[in-house]
C-alpha positions in Angstrom: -6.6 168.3 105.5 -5.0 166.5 102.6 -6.6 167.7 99.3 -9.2 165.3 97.3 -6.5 164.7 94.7 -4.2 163.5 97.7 -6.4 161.3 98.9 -7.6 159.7 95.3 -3.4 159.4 95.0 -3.2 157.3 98.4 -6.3 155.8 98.7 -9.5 156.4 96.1 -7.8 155.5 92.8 -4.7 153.3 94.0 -4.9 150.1 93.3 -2.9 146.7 94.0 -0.7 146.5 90.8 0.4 143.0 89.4 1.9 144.4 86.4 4.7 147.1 85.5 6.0 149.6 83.7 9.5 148.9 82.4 10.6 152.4 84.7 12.9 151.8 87.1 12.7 153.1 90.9 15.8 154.8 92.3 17.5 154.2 95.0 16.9 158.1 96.3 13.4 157.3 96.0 13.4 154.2 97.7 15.2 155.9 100.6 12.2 158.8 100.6 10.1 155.7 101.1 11.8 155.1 104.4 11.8 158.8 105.3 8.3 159.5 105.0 7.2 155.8 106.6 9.2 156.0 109.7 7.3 159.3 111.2 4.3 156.7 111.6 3.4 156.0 115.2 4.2 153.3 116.9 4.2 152.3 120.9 6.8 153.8 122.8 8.3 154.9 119.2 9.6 151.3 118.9 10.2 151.8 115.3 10.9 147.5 114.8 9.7 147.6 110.5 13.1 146.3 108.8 12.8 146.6 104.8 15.6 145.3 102.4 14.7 145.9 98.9 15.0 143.4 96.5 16.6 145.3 93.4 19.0 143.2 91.4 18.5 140.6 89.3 20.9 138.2 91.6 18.7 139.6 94.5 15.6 138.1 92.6 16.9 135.2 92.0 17.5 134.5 95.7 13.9 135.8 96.4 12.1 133.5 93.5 12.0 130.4 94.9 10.3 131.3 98.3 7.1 132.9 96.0 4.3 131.3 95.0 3.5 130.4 91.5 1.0 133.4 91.0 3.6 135.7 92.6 6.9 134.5 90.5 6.1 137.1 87.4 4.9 140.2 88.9 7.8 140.5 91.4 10.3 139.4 88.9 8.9 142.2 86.7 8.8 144.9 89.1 11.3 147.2 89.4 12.0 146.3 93.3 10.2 144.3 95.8 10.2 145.4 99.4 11.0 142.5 102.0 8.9 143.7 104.7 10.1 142.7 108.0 10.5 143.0 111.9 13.3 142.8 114.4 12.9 140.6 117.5 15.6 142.6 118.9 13.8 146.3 118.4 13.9 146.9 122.3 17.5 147.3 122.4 17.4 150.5 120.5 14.4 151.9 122.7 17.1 153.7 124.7 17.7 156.3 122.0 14.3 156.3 120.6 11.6 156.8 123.7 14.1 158.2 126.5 10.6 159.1 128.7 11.0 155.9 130.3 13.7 152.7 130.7 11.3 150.7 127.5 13.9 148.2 127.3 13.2 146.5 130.5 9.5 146.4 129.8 10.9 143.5 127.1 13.6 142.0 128.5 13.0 138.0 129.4 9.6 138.7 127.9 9.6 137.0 123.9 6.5 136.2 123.5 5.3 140.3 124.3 8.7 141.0 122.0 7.1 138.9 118.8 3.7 140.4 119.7 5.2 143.7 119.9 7.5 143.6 116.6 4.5 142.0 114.5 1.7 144.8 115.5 3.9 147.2 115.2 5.6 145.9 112.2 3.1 145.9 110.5 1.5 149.0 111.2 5.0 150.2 109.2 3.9 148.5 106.8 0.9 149.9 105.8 2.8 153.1 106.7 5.0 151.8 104.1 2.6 151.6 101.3 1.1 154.8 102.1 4.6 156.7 101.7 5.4 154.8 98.3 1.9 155.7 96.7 2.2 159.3 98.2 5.7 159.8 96.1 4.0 158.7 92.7 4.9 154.9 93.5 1.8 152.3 92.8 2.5 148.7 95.2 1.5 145.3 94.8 1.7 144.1 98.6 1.5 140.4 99.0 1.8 136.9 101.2 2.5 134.5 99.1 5.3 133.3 99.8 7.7 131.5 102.0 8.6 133.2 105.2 10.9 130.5 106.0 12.6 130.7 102.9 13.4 134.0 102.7 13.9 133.9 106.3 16.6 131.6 105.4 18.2 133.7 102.5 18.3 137.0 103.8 18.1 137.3 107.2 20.1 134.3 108.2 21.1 135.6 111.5 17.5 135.1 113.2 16.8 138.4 114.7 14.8 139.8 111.4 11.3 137.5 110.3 9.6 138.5 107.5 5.7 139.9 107.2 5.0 140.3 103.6 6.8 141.6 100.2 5.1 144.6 98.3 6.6 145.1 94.9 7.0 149.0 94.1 7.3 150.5 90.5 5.3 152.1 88.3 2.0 149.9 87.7 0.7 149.6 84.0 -3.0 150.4 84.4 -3.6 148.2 81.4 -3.4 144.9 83.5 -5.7 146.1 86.2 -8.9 144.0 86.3 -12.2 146.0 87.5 -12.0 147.2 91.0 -13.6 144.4 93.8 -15.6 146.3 95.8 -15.4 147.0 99.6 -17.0 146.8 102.7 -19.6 149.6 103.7 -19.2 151.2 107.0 -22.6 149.5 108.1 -21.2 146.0 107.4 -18.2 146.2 108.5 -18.1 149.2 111.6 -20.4 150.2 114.3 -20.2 152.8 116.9 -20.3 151.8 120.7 
C-alpha cells in the first residue's frame, strides 16, 4: 500500500495549479511522465493517449490562440503544457501490443467504436497522466478551455490525432492557490448495489 505521504503527494494535498514557479521541467522528466503513465490499463492494452508537449516559446505561440482568455497566462507561464490527445488509428498497433487475440479486426470498418474506444481510453491516460507527473514532484493544471479545432489544426494536421485537454506541468507556486473547493462525499455522490 502506498504510504500516507504518497497519497497526500498524488491525491490529498495536490492541487490544480494556475500559477508557476520560474523552474523549468526537463525533458528527462517529461519522458519519466510517459514511462510511469503508459503501465496504466487500458482494454486490450490499446494504449491510444498521444501527448506532445508544448515547450518552446514558438511552440506557445502556436498553442495561444486556440486557449481561452482565462487560460492564455497560466499556460504561457508554465514551464510546458501537455497536449493531451488520442489516435483514431490506435488499432493498427494492437498487433504488437495485445497478441492474445487478432484486436485489430474487432475495429476495422467500425469508426464510431474506434472514436469511442480512443476517447475512453484516452482519457483514462490521462488521468494516468496526471497521476505520474504529481508522483515525480510535478504539480498540473489540467484544463478544457480551449480550441480543439484549433489545435487540431496546428499540431496534428494530419487527422489521425484529436485532442482531449491540455494540462500545464511545472512547479506550482502555492502562493496563488485560492482555498480548496470542497468535494463530494461518498453518500452524495456513490452508493453500493
Amino acid at each position: 500500500m502506498l504510504s500516507d505521504e504518497g497519497m497526500d503527494l498524488i491525491f490529498r494535498e495536490a492541487r490544480t495549479h494556475k500559477g508557476w514557479q520560474d523552474t523549468p521541467v526537463s525533458d528527462t522528466l517529461l519522458q519519466s511522465i510517459w514511462d510511469l503513465c503508459k503501465m496504466g490499463p487500458t482494454s486490450a492494452n490499446c494504449s491510444p493517449m498521444r501527448v506532445v508537449f508544448v515547450k518552446s516559446q514558438e511552440a506557445k505561440e502556436r498553442l495561444k490562440p486556440a486557449l481561452m482568455e482565462g487560460n492564455v497566462t497560466k499556460t504561457m507561464q508554465a514551464p510546458a503544457t501537455a497536449i493531451i490527445a488520442h489516435d483514431l488509428e490506435f488499432h493498427e498497433k494492437l498487433p504488437e501490443l495485445f497478441q492474445q487475440a487478432d484486436a485489430r479486426s474487432w475495429f476495422e470498418g467500425k469508426p464510431k467504436f474506434i472514436e469511442e474506444t480512443a476517447f475512453r481510453n484516452g482519457s483514462m491516460q490521462g488521468a494516468y497522466f496526471i497521476i505520474a507527473a504529481r508522483a515525480l514532484g510535478l504539480d498540473c493544471g489540467p484544463m478544457s478551455g480551449f480550441s480543439k479545432e484549433k489545435v487540431d489544426a496546428e499540431f496534428f494536421p494530419e487527422g489521425t490525432w484529436k485532442s482531449n485537454f491540455l494540462c500545464n506541468v511545472g512547479y506550482g507556486d502555492p502562493s496563488k492557490l485560492p482555498p480548496r473547493d470542497r468535494r463530494l462525499t461518498f453518500d452524495e455522490a456513490c452508493w453500493i448495489a
